[in-house]
SENU-991819 format. One record per residue (C-alpha): residue in one letter; chain; z, x, y. Coordinates in nm, 4 decimals. Each point is the difference from the previous one (the first is absolute). Layout:
# residues N
["A","A",[Z,X,Y]] ...
END
This chain:
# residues 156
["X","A",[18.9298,-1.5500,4.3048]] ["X","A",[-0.0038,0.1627,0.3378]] ["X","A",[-0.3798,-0.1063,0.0647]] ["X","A",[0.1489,-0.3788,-0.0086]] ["X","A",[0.2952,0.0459,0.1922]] ["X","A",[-0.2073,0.1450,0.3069]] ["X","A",[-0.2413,-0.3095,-0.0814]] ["X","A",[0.3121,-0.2409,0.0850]] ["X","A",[0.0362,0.1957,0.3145]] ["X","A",[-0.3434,-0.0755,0.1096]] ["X","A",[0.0377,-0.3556,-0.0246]] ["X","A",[0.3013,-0.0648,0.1518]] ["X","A",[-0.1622,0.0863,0.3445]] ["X","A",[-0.3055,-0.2147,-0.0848]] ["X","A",[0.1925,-0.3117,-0.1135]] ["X","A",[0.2145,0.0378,0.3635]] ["X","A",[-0.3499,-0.0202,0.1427]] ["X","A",[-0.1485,-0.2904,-0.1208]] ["X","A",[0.3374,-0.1700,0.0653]] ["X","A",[-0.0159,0.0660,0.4052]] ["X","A",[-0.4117,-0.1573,-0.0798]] ["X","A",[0.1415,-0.3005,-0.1241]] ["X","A",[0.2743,-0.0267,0.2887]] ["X","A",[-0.3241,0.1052,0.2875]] ["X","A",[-0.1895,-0.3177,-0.2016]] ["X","A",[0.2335,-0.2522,0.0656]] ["X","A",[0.2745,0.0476,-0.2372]] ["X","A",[0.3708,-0.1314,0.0425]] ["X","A",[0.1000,0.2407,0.3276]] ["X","A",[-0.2860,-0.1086,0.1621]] ["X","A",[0.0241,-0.3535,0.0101]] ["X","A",[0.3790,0.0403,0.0757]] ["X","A",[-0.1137,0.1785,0.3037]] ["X","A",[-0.2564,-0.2323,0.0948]] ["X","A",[0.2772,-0.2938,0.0080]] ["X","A",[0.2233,0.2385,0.1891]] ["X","A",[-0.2519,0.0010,0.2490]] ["X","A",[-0.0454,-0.3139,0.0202]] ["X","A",[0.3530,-0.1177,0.0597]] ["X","A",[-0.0364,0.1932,0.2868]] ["X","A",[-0.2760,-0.1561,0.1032]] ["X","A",[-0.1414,-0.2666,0.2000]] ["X","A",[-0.3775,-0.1783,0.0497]] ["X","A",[-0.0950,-0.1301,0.3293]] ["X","A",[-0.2866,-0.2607,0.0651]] ["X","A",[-0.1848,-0.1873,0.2501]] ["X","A",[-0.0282,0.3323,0.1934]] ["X","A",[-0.2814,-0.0142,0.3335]] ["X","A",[-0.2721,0.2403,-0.0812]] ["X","A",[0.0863,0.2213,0.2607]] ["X","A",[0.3675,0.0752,-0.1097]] ["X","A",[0.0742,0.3540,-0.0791]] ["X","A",[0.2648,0.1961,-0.2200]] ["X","A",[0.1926,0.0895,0.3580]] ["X","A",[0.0043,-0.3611,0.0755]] ["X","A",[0.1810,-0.0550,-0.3260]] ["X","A",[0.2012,0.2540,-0.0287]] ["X","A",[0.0871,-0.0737,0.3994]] ["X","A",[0.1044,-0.3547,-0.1244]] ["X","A",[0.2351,0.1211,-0.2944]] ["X","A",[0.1403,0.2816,0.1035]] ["X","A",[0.3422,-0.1629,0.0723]] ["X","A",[-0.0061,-0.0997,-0.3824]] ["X","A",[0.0703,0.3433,-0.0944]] ["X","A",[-0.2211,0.3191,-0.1252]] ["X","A",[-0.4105,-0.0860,-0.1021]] ["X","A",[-0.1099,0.2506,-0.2528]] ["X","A",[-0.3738,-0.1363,0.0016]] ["X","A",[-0.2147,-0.2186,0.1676]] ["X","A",[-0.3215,-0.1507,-0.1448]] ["X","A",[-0.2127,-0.2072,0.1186]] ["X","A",[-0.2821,-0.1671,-0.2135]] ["X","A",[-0.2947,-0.2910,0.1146]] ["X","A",[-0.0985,-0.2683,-0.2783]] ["X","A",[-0.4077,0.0849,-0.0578]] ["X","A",[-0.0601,-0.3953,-0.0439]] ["X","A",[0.1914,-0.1318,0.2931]] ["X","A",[0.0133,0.3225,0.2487]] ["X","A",[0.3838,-0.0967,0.0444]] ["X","A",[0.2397,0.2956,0.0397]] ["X","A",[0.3344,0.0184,-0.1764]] ["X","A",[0.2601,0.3543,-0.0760]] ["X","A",[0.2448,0.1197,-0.2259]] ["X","A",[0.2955,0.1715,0.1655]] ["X","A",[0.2139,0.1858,-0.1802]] ["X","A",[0.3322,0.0772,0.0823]] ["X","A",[0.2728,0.2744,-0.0754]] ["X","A",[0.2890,-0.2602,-0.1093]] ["X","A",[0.0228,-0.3245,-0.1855]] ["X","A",[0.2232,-0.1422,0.2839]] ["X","A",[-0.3001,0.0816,0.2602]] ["X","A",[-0.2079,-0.2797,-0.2254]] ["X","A",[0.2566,-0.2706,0.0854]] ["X","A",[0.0070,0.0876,0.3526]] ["X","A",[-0.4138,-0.0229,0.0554]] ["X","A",[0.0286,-0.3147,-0.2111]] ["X","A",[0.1501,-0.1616,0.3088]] ["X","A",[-0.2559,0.1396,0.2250]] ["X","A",[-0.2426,-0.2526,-0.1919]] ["X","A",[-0.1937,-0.2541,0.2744]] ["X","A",[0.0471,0.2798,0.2637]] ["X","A",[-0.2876,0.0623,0.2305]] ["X","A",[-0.2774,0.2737,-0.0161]] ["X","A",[-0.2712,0.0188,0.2542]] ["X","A",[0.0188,-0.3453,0.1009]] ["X","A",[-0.0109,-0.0868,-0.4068]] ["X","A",[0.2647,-0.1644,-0.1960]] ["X","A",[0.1166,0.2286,-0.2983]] ["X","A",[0.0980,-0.0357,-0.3563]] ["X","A",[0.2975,0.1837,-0.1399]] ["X","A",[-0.0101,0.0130,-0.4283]] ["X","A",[0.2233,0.2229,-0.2359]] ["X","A",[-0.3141,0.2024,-0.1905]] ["X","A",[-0.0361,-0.1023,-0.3388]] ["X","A",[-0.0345,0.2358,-0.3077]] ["X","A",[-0.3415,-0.0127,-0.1165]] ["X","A",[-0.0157,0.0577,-0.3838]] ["X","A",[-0.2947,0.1112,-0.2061]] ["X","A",[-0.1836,-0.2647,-0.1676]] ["X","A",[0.1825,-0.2752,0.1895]] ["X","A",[-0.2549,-0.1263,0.2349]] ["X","A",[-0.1959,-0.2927,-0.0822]] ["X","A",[0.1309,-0.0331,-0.3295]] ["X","A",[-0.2212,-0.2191,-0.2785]] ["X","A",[-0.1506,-0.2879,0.1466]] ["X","A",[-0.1450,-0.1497,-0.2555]] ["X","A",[-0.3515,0.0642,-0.1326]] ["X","A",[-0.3001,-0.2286,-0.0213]] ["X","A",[0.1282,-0.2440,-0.2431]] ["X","A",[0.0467,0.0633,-0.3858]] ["X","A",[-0.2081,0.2977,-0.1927]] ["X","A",[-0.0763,-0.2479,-0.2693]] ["X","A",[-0.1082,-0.3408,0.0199]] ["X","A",[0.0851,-0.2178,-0.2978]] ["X","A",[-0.2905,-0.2268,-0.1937]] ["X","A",[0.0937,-0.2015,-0.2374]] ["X","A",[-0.2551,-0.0359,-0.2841]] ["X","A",[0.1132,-0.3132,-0.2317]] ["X","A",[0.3471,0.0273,-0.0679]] ["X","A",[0.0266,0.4125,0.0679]] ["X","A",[0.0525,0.1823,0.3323]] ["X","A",[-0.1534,0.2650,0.0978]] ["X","A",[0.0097,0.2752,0.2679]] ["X","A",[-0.3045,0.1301,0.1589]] ["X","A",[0.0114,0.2514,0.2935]] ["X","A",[-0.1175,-0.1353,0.3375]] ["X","A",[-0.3134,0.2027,0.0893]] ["X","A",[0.1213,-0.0039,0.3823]] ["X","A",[-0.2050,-0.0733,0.3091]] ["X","A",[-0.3523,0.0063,-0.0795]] ["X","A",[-0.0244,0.4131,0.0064]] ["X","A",[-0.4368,0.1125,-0.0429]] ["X","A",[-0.0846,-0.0249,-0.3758]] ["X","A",[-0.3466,0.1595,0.0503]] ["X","A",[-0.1886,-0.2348,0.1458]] ["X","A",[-0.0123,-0.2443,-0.3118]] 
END
């Protein structure tokens, strides 16, 4: 009876482990955190290549405290854009003003960041039609699979 007691003990530990896994994955805290971060804060566009984080962070400093500064470039159009994220909620409302301000010589955007979800993006759009194709034969209907675009069928 001892010998399972001490095997209880063991697991205890191990099932606290794979709960902190789960929460590192993307479990419940984590995508609490993530919105928490992004109520405070804010995505900036239309941004002249040259612009640097001291240029924005020279810009919204009277807003209040910037935690981080990122700036990203879109690979298709070469257009830079940032994520700034500040220490308070109120500091979002105050930047939000700031929108249509002037960067290097380049009007700016101002937009509260939205919360980007897993499996949200481009959602179902639809597929190539129906995966059956209905032939009717007399007075039955029937469904055949469509073979699809004309794959190689081994040089027949």
């Amino acid at each position: 009876m001892s010998n399972h007691e001490d095997d209880l003990e063991v697991q205890e530990p191990v099932d606290q482990q794979k709960e902190d896994e789960g929460q590192k994955k993307g479990g419940t805290d984590n995508k609490h955190q993530l919105k928490d971060i992004d109520l405070t804060s804010i995505f900036v566009r239309n941004l002249d290549e040259n612009t640097t984080e001291e240029d924005l962070k020279e810009y919204f400093k009277d807003c209040g405290n910037i935690v981080k500064v990122t700036l990203r470039s879109d690979k298709n159009t070469g257009t830079l854009y940032s994520y700034i994220q500040f220490q308070e909620q109120s500091s979002v409302e105050d930047a939000l003003v700031l929108s249509e301000g002037i960067i290097r010589g380049k009007k700016i955007l101002v937009f509260q960041k939205r919360t980007n979800l897993r499996n949200r993006g481009r959602g179902n759009r639809g597929g190539r039609g129906q995966p059956f194709q209905y032939i009717t034969r007399g007075r039955y209907l029937y469904a055949e699979p469509i073979r699809g675009r004309g794959a190689y069928r081994g040089g027949k």
